[in-house]
Every structure is written in C-alpha cells, then in structure tokens.
C-alpha positions in Angstrom: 31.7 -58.2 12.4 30.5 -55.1 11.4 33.1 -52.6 9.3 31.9 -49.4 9.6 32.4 -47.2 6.3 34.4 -44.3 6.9 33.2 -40.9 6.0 30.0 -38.8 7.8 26.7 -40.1 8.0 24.4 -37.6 7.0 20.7 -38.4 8.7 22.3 -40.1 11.5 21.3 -39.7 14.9 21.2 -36.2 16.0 22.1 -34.3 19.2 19.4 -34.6 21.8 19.0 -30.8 21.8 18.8 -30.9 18.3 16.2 -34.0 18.2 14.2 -32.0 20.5 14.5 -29.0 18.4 13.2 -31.1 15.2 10.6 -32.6 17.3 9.0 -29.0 18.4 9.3 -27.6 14.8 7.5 -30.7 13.4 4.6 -30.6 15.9 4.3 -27.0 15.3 4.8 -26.7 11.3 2.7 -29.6 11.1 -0.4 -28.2 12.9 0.6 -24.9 10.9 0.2 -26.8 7.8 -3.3 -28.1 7.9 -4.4 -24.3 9.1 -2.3 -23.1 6.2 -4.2 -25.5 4.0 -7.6 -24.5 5.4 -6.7 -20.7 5.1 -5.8 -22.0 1.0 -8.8 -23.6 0.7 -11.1 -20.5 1.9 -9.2 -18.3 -0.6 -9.8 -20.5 -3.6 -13.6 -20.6 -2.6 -14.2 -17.0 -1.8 -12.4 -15.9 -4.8 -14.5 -18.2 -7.2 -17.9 -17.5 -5.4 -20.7 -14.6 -6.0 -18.9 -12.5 -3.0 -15.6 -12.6 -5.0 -16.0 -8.8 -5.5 -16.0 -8.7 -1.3 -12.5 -10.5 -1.3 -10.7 -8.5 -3.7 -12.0 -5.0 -2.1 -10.7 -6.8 1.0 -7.8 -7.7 0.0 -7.1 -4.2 -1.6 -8.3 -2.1 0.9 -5.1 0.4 1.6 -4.3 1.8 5.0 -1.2 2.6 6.8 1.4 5.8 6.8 1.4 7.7 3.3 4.0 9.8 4.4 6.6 6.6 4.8 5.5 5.2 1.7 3.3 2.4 3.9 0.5 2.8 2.5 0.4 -0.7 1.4 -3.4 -3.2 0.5 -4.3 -5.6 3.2 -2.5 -8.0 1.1 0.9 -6.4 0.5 0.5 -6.1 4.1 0.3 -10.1 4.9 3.4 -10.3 2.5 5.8 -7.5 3.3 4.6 -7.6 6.9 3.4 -10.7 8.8 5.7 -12.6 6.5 8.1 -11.2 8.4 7.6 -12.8 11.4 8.0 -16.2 9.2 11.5 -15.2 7.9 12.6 -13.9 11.2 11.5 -17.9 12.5 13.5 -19.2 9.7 16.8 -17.1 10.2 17.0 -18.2 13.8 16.6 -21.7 12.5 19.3 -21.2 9.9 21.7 -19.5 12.6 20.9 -22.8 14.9 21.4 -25.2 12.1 25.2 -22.7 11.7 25.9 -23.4 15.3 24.8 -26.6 16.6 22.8 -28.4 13.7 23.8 -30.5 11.0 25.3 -27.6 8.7 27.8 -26.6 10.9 30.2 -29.8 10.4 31.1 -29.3 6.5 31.4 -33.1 6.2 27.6 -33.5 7.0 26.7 -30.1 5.5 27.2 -30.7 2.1 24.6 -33.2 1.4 21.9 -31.4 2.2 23.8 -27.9 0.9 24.2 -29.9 -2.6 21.0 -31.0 -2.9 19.3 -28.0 -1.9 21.2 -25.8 -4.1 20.3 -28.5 -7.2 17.4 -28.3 -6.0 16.7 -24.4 -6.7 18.7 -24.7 -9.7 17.1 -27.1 -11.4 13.5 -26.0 -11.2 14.9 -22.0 -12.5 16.7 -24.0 -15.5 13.5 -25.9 -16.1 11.4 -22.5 -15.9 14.0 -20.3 -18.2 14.1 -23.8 -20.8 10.2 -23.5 -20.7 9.8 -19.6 -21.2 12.3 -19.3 -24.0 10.9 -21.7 -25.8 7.8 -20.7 -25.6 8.3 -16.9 -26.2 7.6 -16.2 -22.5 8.5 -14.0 -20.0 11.7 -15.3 -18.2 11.2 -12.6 -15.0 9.6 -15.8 -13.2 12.6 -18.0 -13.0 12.5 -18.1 -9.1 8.8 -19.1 -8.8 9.4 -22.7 -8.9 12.5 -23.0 -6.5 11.1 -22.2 -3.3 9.6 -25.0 -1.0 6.8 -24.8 1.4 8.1 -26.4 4.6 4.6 -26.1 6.5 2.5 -28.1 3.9 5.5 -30.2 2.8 5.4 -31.6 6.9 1.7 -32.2 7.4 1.8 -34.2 4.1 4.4 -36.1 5.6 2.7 -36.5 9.2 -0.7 -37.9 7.4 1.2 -40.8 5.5 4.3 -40.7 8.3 3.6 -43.6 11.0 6.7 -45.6 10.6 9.0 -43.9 8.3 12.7 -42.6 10.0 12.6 -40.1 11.9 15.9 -38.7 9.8 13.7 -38.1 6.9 11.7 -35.5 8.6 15.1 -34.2 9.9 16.6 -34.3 6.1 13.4 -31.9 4.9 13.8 -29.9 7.4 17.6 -29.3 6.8 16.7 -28.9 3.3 14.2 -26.8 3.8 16.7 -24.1 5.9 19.0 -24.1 3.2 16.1 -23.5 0.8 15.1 -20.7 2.5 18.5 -18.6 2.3 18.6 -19.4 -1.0 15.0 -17.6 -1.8 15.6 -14.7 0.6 19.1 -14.1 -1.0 16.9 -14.1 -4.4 14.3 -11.8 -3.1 17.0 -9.3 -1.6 19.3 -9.6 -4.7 16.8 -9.8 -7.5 13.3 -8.5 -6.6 14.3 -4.6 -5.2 12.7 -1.7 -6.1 14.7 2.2 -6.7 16.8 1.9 -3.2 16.9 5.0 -0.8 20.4 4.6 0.8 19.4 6.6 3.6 16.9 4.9 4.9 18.8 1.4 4.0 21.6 2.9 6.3 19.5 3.7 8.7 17.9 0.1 9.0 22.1 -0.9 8.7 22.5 1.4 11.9 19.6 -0.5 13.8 21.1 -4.1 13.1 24.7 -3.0 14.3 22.5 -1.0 17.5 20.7 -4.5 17.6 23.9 -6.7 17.9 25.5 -4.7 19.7 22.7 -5.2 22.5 22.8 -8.6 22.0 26.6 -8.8 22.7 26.4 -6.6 26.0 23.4 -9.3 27.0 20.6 -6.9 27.1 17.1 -8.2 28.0 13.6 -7.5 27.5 11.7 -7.2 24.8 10.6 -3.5 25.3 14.3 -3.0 24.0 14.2 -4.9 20.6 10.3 -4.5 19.5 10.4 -0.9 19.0 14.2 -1.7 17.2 12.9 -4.3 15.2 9.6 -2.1 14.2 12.4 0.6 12.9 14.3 -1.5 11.3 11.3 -3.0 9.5 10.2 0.0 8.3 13.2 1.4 7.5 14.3 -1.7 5.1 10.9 -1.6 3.6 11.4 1.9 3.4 15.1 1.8 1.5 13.4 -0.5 -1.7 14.5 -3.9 -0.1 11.6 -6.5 0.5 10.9 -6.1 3.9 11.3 -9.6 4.9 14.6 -9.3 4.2 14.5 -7.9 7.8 13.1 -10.4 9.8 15.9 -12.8 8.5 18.8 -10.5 9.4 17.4 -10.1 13.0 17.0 -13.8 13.2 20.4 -14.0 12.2 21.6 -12.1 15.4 20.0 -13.6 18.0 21.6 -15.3 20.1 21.4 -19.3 19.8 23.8 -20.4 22.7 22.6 -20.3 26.4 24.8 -18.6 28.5 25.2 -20.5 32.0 22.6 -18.7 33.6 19.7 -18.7 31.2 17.6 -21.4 31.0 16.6 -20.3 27.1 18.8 -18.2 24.9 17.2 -15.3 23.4 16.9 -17.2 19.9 15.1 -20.2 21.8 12.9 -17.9 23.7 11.6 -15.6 20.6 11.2 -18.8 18.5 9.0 -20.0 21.4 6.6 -16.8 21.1 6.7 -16.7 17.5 6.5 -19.8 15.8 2.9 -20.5 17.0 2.1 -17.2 15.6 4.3 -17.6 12.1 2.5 -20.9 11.5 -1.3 -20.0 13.2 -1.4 -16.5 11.6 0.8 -14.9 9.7 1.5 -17.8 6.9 -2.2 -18.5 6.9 -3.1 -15.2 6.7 -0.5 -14.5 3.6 -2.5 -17.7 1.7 -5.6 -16.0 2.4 -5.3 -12.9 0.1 -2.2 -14.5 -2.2 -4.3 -18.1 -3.7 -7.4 -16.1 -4.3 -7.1 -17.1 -8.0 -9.7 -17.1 -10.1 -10.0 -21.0 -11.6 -12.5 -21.8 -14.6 -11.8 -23.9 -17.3 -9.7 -21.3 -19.3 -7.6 -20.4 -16.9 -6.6 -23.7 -16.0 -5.7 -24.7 -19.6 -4.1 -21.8 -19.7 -1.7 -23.2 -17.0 -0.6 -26.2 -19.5 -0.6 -23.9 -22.5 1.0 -20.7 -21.7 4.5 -21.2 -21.0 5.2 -19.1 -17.6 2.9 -21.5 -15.7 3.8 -24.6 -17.7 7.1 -23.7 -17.0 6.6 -22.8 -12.9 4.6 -26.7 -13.1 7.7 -28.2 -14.5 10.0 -26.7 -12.5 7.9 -27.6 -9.1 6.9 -30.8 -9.5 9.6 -32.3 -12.0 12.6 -30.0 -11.5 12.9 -30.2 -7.6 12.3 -33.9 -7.6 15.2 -34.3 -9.9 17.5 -31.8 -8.7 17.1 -32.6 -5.1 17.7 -36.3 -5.3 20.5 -36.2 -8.1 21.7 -33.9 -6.0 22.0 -36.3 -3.1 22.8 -38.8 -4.6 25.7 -37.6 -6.4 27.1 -36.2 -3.5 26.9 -39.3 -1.2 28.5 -41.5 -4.5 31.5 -38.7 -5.2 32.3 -37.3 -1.3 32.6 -38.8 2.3 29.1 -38.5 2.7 26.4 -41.2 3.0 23.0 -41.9 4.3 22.4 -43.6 7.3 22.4 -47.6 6.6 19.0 -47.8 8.0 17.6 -45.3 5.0 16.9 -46.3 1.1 17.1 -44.1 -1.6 13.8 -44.8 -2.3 12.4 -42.5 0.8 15.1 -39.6 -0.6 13.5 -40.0 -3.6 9.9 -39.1 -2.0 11.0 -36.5 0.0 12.3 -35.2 -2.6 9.0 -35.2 -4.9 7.4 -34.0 -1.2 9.7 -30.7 -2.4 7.7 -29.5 -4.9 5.0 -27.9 -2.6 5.9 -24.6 -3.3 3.3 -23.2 -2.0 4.2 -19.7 0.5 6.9 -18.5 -1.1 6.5 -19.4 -4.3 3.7 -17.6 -4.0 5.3 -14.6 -2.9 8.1 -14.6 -5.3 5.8 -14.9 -8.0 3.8 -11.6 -6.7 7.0 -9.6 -7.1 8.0 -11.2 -10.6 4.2 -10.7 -12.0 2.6 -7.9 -10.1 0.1 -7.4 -12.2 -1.9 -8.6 -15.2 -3.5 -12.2 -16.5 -0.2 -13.8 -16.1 0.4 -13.5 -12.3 -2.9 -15.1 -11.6 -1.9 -17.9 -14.0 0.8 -18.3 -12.5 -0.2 -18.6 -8.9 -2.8 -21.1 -10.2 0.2 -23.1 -11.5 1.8 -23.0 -8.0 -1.0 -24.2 -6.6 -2.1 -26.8 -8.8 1.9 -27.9 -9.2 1.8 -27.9 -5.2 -1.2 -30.8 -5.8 0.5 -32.7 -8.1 3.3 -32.8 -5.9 1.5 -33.6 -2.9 -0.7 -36.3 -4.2 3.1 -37.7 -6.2 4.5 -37.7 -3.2 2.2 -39.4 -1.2 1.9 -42.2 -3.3 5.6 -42.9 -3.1 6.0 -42.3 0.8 2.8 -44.8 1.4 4.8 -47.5 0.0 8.1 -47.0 1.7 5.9 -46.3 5.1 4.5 -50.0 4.3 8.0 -51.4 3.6 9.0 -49.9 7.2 5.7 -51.0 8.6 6.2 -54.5 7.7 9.6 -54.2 9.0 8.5 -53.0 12.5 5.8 -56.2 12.4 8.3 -58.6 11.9 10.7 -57.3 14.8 7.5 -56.9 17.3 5.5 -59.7 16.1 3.4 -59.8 19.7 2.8 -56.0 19.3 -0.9 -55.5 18.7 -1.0 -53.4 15.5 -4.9 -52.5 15.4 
C-alpha cells in the first residue's frame, strides 16, 4: 500500500488549462529562443567584422519626438520600446500564474517563490562580494539575477526528449517570479529625475484602463491608443518604460466570462507572444550583444572584477541559490517534489538559470551606460550565458538518459530508432 505524504506537491500534475497554457508558451518561447540566438549570433559578427562602424551608426541613429524627450537611438528604442511588448507578455503570465497557476495556492507557491527569490539574491551577493573586493563598481549588482526564459527553453527542448514534463513547468514558474523580481529592480532602482506630472498622467491612464476593463469594454481601437499614452507618458515621468507593459498586463483580464470564448489576457497574449519572441526580443539582442570580443577584452572579463563578478553570479550564484533554495524549502515546509522527479534534474534546471541573457542585458545597459566597462560586462553576460548553457546541458543529458532508459524498460516492444 501506498501512504501518501501529506503536504503539497509542487510540480505535480497541473490543471488542463494550465498544462495547455505551458504547452503553448513552450512551443512558442522555444522557437523564440533559437531566433533569439540567431539574432545574438548576427550581433556578435557584425560588431567584430570590417562593417562594425555600419552597426554602431545603426544602432545609434536617433529619431523620434524631441519635444517628449523621445528622441531615443534605434537601440534605446528596442529596449525602452519593443521590450515592452515582452514585459506586457510576462505580466499577463504573472497575473495567470496569481489566478489559476501554481502561485496562487501558498502551499505550492512557495517553492518556486523561495527559490526564485534565492535565486536573485544569491547571484547580487556574489556580484557585491566580487566588486568590493576587487575595488569595483557595485552599481551592477542586478546584472547577474535575471534569467532568460527564451534561451533557457530551447536549451532545454534540444537535450529534452524524455525528461518530465514538470520540469519545464518548474522553469517556467521560476522564471515568472524572476521576472517581477527584475522589473521591481528596474522600477525601484534604475529611474532617472521623475516628472510627477507626467507619471500621474500615465497613473490616470491605468485607472482609465481598468476601469474599461471592469465595465467589459472591447476592441482594441480602445486600449492601443491608451496603452501608447500610457507608454509614453511612463517613459516620459523618468520610469523605465517597460515598467508599463507590465502594469497593463497586470490588468487584463485572465478569467473568461461565460460568453467569451478567450478572456482579454488570453486573446492579447495570442497576438503578442509571436511577436515578443519573433521580433521584439530578437530585435533587443540585435543592437544590445554587439560587443566588441578580442583577446583583451575577454581577459578582461576574468580580470576585472564587474564581469568576474556578473560570471560568478550567473553561472555559480543562480545554480546555488535556486537549488538550495528548493531544496531547503521542500526539507523545512509542506512542500515536496513530485515522487516521480530527482533532485538531480532541479539541480540542472537550476544551472539551465544562469542564461541571463535579455535582461541581464538590459539591466546592465542602465547600470553601465557608457564606457569600457559596460561592454565588458555584456561580454561577461554572454559568455556566463555559455557556460551556463553548455553546464547545463551536460547535466540534463544524463538525467534525460536515466529517464530514457526508464521509458525503455517500461515499453520494451517500442521501437526506439
């Protein structure tokens, strides 16, 4: 007889609505992933080629409305702009996870809450050990907390033909969690001289924008030109403009009423995730991971301790934070894996965490805008990102064959190619 242990299984089986959920945000993030890695890839060519000198007047080519203070480069535009079609994905996410995910029962919410949050802190510890230390700077303390859920799930699909299911679930509930965490950071930390008219103005269109939301108005016609404003506005007030997109997300509605097929959260995801993870992500990589990388510079990643530090906080401090993390909350609380799982495949999701590729990137633009040491240390995201990656890999290749061997012993007259 089976005795079941008492307490909530974390990485159990989910909802069907949920399941289906994870299943379209892998598919998509996952095909957004290799694009993203592509886009990477051009960037780090172009910007180390003969036509380096066409990238960067590219990227710094200025247009927009001087008079609004938007008169931003072509890449302050990917960041403060199309990012903010990214955020506005992940706030609808983090509302859904709120409402009918896995964070919205406390028992089952604090695993992944505990370990994400160890997860952040561990890496800025790391990064503030590292910089002190060395006589660094200690404004990049956030670089190395963020985690790059598009690159972190094509990794996984590569090596992922018979690992759980839950494990892709468990990254992506970490990966919501991580991402209030680094747009609380960016809002609280990286703002500029605020103009609290404009900020109240951009206050004014969120309550104008819930307020339609709760009287069930549709069409978009209503909400672009409301979002646009309130864009601007934020941007506008000194707060990163991003910040937007995440509050907006945060008001639209998850739950169907019984007459819609699709709330409106389900319906703008639809439109917009395709174009988060086709364009405006790869678009961002584009013009932010055109570093320069010769031999110098990359010594200068191991040497100098802002990108020594953003290395050991990526691919060191997020392994250890995340899975101690875990660990220590399923051994002191209620909480446990699912029976089927091992520590082991924690373990290399949680090494999978150090891609910290996006926003890492982006967090470390607004803590070095300019100068020597912002490239360094956008070089370190990337090559800690690698590291990561290739660690990761490694470790999830041999669990996958554990599970492999597993499913050939149950389905021994299943042709296995």
């Amino acid at each position: 007889m089976v005795v079941s242990r008492p307490g909530s299984v974390f990485l159990g089986l989910l909802p069907l609505p949920e399941r289906r959920a994870v299943a379209d945000a892998l598919r998509t993030e996952t095909v957004g992933g290799l694009i993203l890695l592509i886009a990477a890839v051009v960037a780090l060519v172009w910007a180390n080629s003969p036509l380096r000198g066409a990238y960067e007047a590219i990227r710094d080519f200025h247009f927009g409305v001087p008079a609004l203070g938007l008169d931003w480069s072509i890449g302050h535009w990917t960041a403060d702009g199309l990012l903010t079609v990214f955020f506005l994905v992940a706030g609808i996410e983090l509302k859904r996870e709120l409402l009918v995910g896995e964070l919205r029962r406390p028992a089952t919410a604090v695993l992944p809450v505990v370990a994400a949050v160890c997860g952040m802190a561990v890496p800025a510890a790391l990064y503030l050990l590292t910089a002190q230390l060395g006589g660094g700077e200690l404004d990049g303390w956030a670089v190395p907390m963020a985690t790059d859920i598009a690159f972190a799930l094509a990794v996984l699909a590569v090596i992922s033909t018979h690992l759980p299911t839950a494990l892709r679930a468990f990254l992506l509930t970490l990966a919501v969690v991580d991402d209030l965490g680094a747009i609380l950071i960016i809002a609280i930390f990286f703002t500029s001289a605020l103009n609290l008219w404009a900020l109240g103005g951009a206050l004014s269109g969120l309550v104008l924008f819930y307020v339609l939301q709760r009287a069930r108005v549709r069409g978009w016609w209503w909400y672009l030109p409301l979002g646009l404003v309130i864009w601007a506005l934020t941007a506008i007030g000194g707060v990163h403009a991003t910040v937007a997109g995440v509050a907006m997300g945060l008001l639209l509605r998850t739950t169907r009423d019984d007459d819609e097929t699709h709330s409106p959260g389900e319906r703008t995801e639809d439109v917009l995730r395709p174009i988060s993870a086709g364009i405006a992500v790869p678009m961002f990589a584009l013009f932010a991971a055109g570093v320069g990388i010769s031999g110098d510079a990359l010594s200068k990643v191991f040497t100098q301790p802002e990108p020594l530090g953003v290395v050991l906080g990526l691919v060191i401090g997020k392994t250890v934070g995340i899975f101690l993390g875990a660990y220590l909350t399923a051994r002191f609380t209620r909480a446990h894996l699912n029976p089927d799982l091992a520590w082991g495949d924690v373990f290399g999701v949680a090494t999978l965490a150090g891609i910290g590729f996006t926003v890492a990137l982006l967090i470390g633009e607004l803590a070095f805008a300019d100068g020597e040491t912002g490239d360094h240390v956008k070089a370190a995201v990337l090559i800690a990102s690698l590291i990561s990656a290739v660690l990761a890999a490694l470790l999830l290749r041999r669990r996958n064959a554990v599970y492999r061997r597993l499913y050939e012993q149950e389905n021994p007259h299943v042709d296995h190619g």
